[in-house]
C-alpha positions as CSV (number, residue, x, y, z in Angstrom):
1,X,44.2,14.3,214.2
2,X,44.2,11.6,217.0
3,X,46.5,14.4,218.7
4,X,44.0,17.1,218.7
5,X,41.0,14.5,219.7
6,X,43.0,13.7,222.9
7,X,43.7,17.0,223.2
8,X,40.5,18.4,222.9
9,X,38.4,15.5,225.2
10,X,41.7,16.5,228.2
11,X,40.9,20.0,228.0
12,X,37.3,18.8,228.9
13,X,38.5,17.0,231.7
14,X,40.4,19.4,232.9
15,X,37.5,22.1,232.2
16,X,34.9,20.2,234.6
17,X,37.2,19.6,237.4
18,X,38.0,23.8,237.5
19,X,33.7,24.3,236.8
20,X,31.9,21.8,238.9
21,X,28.3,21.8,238.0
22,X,25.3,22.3,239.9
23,X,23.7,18.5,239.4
24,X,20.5,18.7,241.0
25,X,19.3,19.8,237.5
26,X,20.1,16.9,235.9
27,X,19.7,14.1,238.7
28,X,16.3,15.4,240.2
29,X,14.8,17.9,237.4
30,X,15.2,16.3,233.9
31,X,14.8,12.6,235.3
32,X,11.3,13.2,236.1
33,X,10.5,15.5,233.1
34,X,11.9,12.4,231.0
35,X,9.5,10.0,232.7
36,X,5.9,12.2,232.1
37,X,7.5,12.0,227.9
38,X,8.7,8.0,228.2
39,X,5.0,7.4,229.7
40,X,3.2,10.0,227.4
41,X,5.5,9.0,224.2
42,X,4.9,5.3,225.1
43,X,1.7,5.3,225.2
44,X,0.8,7.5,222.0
45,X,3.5,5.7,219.9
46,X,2.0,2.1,220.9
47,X,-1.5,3.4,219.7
48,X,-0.1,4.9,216.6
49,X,2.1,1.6,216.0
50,X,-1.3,-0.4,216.5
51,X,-3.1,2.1,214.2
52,X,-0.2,1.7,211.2
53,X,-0.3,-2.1,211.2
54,X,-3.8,-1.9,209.7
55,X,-2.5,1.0,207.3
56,X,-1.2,-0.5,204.0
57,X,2.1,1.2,202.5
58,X,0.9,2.4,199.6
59,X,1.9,5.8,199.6
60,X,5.0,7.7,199.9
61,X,3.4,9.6,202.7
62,X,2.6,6.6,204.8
63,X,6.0,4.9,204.2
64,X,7.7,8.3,205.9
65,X,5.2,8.0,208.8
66,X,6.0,4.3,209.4
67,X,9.3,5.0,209.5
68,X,9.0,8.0,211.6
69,X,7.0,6.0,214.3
70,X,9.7,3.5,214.2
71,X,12.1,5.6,214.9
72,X,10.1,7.5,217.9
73,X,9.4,4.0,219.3
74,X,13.0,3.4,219.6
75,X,13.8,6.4,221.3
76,X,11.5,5.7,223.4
77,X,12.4,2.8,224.4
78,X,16.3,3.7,225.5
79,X,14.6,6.9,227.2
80,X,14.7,4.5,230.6
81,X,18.4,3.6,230.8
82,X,19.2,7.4,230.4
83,X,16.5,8.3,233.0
84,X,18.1,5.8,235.8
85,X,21.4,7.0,234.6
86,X,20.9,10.4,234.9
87,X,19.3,10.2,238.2
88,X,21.6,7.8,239.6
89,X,19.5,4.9,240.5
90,X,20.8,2.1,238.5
91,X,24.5,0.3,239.0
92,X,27.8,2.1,237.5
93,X,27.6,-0.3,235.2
94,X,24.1,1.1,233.5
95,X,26.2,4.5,232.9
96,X,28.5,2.6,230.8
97,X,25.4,0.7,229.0
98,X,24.1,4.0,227.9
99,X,27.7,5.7,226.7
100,X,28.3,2.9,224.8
101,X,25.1,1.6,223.6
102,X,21.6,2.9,224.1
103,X,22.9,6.9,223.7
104,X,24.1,6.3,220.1
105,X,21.2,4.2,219.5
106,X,18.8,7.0,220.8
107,X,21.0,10.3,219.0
108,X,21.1,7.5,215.5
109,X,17.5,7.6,215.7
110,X,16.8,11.2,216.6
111,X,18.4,11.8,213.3
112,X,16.6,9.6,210.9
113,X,13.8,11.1,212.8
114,X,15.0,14.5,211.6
115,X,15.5,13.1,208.2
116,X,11.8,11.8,208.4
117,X,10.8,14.9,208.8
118,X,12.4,16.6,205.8
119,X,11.2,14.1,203.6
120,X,7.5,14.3,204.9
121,X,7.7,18.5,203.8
122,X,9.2,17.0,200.5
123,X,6.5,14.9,200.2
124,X,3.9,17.6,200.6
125,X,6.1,19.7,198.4
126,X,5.1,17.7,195.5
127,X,2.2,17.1,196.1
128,X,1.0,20.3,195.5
129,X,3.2,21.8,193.2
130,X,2.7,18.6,190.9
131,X,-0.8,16.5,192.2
132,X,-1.6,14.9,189.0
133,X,2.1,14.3,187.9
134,X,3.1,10.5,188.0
135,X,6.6,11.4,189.3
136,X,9.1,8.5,190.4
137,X,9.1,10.2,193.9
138,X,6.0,10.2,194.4
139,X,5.7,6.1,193.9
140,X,6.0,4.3,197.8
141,X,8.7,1.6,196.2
142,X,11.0,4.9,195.9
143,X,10.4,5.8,200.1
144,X,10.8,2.5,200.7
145,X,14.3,2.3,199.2
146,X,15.3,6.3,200.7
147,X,14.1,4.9,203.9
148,X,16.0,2.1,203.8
149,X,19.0,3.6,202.8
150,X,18.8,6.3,205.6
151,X,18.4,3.1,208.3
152,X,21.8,1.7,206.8
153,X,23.7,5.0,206.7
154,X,23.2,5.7,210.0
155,X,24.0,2.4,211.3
156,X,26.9,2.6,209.8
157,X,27.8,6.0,211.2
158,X,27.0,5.3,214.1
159,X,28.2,1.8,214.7
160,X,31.9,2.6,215.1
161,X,30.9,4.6,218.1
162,X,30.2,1.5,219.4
163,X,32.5,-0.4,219.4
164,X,35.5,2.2,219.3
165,X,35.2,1.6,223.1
166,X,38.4,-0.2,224.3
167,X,39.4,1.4,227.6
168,X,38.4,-0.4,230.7
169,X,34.6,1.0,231.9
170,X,35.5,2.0,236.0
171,X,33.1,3.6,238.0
172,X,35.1,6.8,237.7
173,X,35.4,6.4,233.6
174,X,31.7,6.0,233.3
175,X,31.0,9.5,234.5
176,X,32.4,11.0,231.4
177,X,31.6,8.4,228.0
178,X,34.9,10.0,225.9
179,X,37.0,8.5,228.7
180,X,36.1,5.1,227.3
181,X,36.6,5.4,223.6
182,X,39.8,4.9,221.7
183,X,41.9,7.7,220.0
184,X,40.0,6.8,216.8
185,X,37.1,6.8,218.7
186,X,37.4,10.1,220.2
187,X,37.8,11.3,216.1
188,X,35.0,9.4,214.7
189,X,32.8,10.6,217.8
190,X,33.8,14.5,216.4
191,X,33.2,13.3,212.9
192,X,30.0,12.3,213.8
193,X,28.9,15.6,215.7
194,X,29.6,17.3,212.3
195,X,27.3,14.8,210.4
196,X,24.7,15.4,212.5
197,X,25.0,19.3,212.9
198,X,25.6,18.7,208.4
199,X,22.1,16.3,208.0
200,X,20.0,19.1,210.6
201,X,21.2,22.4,208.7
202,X,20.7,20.8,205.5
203,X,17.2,19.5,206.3
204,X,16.6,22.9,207.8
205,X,17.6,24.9,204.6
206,X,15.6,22.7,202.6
207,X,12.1,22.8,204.4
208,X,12.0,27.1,204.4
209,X,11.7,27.0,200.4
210,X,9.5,24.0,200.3
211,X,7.1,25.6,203.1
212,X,7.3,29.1,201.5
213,X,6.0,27.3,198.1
214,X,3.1,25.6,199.9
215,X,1.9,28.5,201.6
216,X,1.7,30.1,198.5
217,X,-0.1,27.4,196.8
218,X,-2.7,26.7,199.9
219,X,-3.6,29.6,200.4
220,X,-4.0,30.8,196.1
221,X,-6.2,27.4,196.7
222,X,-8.4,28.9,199.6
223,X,-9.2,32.2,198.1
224,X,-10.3,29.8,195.0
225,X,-12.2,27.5,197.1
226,X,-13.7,28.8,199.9
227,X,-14.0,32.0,201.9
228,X,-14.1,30.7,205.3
229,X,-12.4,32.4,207.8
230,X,-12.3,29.2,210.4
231,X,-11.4,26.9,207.4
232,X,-8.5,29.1,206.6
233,X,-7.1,29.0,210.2
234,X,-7.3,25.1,210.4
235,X,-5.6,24.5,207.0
236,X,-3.2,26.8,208.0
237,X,-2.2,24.9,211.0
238,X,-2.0,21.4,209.0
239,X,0.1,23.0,206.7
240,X,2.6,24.3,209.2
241,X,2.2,21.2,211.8
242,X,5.5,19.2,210.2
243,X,7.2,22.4,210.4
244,X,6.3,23.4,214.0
245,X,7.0,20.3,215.2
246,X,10.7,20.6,214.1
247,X,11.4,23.9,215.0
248,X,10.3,23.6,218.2
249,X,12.2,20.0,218.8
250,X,15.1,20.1,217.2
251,X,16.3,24.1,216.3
252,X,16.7,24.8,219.9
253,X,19.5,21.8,220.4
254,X,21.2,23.1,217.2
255,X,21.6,26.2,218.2
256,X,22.7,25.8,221.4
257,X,25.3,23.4,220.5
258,X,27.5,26.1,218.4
259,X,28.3,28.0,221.5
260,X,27.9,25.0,224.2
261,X,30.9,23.3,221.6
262,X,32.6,26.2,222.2
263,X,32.8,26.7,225.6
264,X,33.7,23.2,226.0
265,X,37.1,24.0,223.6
266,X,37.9,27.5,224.6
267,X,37.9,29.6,227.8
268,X,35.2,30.8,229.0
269,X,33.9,32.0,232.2
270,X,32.5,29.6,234.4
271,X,29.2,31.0,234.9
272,X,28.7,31.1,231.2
273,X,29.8,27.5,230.8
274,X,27.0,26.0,233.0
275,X,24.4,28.2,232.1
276,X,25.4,27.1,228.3
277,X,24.6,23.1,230.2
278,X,21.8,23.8,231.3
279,X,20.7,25.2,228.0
280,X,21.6,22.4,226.1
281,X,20.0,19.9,228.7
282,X,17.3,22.0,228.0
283,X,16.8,22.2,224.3
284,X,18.4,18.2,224.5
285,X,15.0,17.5,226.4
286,X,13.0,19.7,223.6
287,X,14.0,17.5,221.5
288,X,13.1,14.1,223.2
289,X,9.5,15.6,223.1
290,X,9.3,14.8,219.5
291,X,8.2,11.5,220.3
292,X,5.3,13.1,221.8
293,X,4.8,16.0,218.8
294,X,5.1,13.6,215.8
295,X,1.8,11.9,216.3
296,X,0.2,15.3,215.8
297,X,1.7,14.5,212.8
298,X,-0.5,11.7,212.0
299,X,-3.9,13.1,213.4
300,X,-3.2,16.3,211.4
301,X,-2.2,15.4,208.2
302,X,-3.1,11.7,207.5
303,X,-6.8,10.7,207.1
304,X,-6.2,7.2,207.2
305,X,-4.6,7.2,210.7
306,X,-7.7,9.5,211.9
307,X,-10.2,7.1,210.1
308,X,-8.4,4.1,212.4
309,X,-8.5,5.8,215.5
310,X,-11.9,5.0,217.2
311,X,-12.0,8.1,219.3
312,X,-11.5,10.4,216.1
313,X,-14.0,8.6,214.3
314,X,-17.2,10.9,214.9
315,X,-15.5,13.7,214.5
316,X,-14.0,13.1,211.2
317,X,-17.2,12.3,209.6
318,X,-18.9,14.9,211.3
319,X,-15.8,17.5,209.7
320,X,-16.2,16.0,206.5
321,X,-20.1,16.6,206.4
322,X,-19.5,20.1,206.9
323,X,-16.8,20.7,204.9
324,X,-18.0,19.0,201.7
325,X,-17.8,21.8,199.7
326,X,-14.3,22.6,200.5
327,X,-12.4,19.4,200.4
328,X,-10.0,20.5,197.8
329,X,-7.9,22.3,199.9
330,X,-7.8,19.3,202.4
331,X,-7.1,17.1,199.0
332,X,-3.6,18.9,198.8
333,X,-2.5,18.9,202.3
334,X,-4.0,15.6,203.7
335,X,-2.9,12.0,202.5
């Protein structure tokens, strides 16, 4: 196995000096795209965090948003070394930084992120298929405990790619981060690929039955409730806001990495091979934007954030006012 690794992260090597790639992308382009979402990201995710300190825990649904801030606010915060990285402004020795630190930090985050997310639909799953039922998952003391067992599980994946870095950092083994790890390193780096892919598909086949069950539900509840046409439309989109958000952050990088992976193992035509980097620079930068996307998240779906923002104040009273007689269909979405 430690055979194929090597064999596999040569054939790499050997793959980028045949196909040099156009940089300018990636050293001009993508650095600046990455500030406007570190500036916008930091800014929304400080108000949010500001916002959630005066929000008690005391529902499953807020736990999962805490955590899900959390875990924006730390990829936001390693979104700078990979910026000065990328664009080459920083030392040699930052390039190493982020290979062996702040990238597993950010990618270990990402995915309890994702996993956030899935548990959020589950959340509103239950909700409305059982509102009134006193179910175990539905208690915060049981989303404290998943969240805190997703936090340790993916430390613990992703902590041997840490320190499985024993080969001298050069400025010349900095430019690719496999050239530093150790054989086992270079295995429990592919292990940890197929984790990831494993903990996105699964999340992924998961939220299509739990969304096709609310839809029915919210919408049986509208043609009960109310026969608004403008009501409809907005309840629509706050059912399909979690959703959206993680289709259109994190789908585009999964799918792209099944043939990007490919080309990186196989032959393939040169052409191909950088237009398949530039697509997965592409959908990797879709899915930094979730840092930005999630706290639609919060203003959509949780009242108690919108109650706490100042800004959203009037209009949230001025919503509820006219919408008095059909608040039952905002019971079973919002939290």
């Amino acid at each position: 196995m430690l055979e194929t690794a090597n064999t596999t992260v040569m054939q790499g090597f050997n793959k980028s000096e045949r196909c040099p790639r156009d940089t300018r992308m990636t050293q001009l382009v993508f650095p600046a795209l990455y500030t406007v979402v570190f500036l916008t990201g930091l800014l929304l995710n400080t108000l949010a965090l500001w916002v959630f300190i005066h929000i008690p825990s005391n529902s499953t649904f807020t736990v999962y948003l805490k955590n899900t801030l959390v875990a924006d606010l730390i990829m936001t915060l390693m979104l700078p070394f990979k910026i000065l990285s990328d664009s080459h402004l920083g030392p040699w020795q930052l390039r190493g930084f982020v290979c062996i630190f702040s990238s597993v930090i950010f990618y270990e985050t990402m995915y309890v992120g994702i996993i956030m997310l899935g548990l959020i639909a589950f959340d509103r799953f239950l909700k409305i298929i059982r509102p009134f039922k006193n179910l175990f998952a539905k208690k915060p003391a049981f989303a404290k405990a998943v969240s805190i067992s997703i936090w340790v599980l993916m430390f613990l994946i992703s902590f041997p790619n840490m320190i499985l870095n024993n080969k001298e950092a050069t400025p010349s083994s900095v430019k690719k981060c496999a050239s530093l790890k150790s054989p086992l390193g270079l295995v429990w780096h592919q292990v940890v690929n197929q984790a990831c892919q494993f903990i996105f598909w699964t999340v992924f086949i998961l939220m299509l039955p739990f969304y096709v069950v609310i839809t029915k539900k919210v919408y049986n509840s509208y043609k009960k409730f109310t026969s608004k046409e403008n009501k409809h439309k907005r309840v629509e989109m706050k059912v399909f806001i979690v959703i959206a958000v993680f289709f259109v952050c994190f789908a585009p990088l999964h799918f792209v990495r099944i043939p990007y992976t490919y080309s990186q193992t196989n032959k393939t035509d040169c052409r191909l091979e950088n237009q398949l980097f530039i697509a997965k620079e592409i959908a990797l930068f879709l899915a930094t934007t979730n840092i930005c996307m999630d706290p639609l998240i919060y203003i959509f779906l949780c009242k108690k954030f919108t109650e706490r923002v100042p800004c959203m104040r009037g209009r949230r009273m001025a919503a509820s006012s006219q919408e008095h007689h059909s608040s039952h269909t905002d019971n079973i979405i919002l939290a």
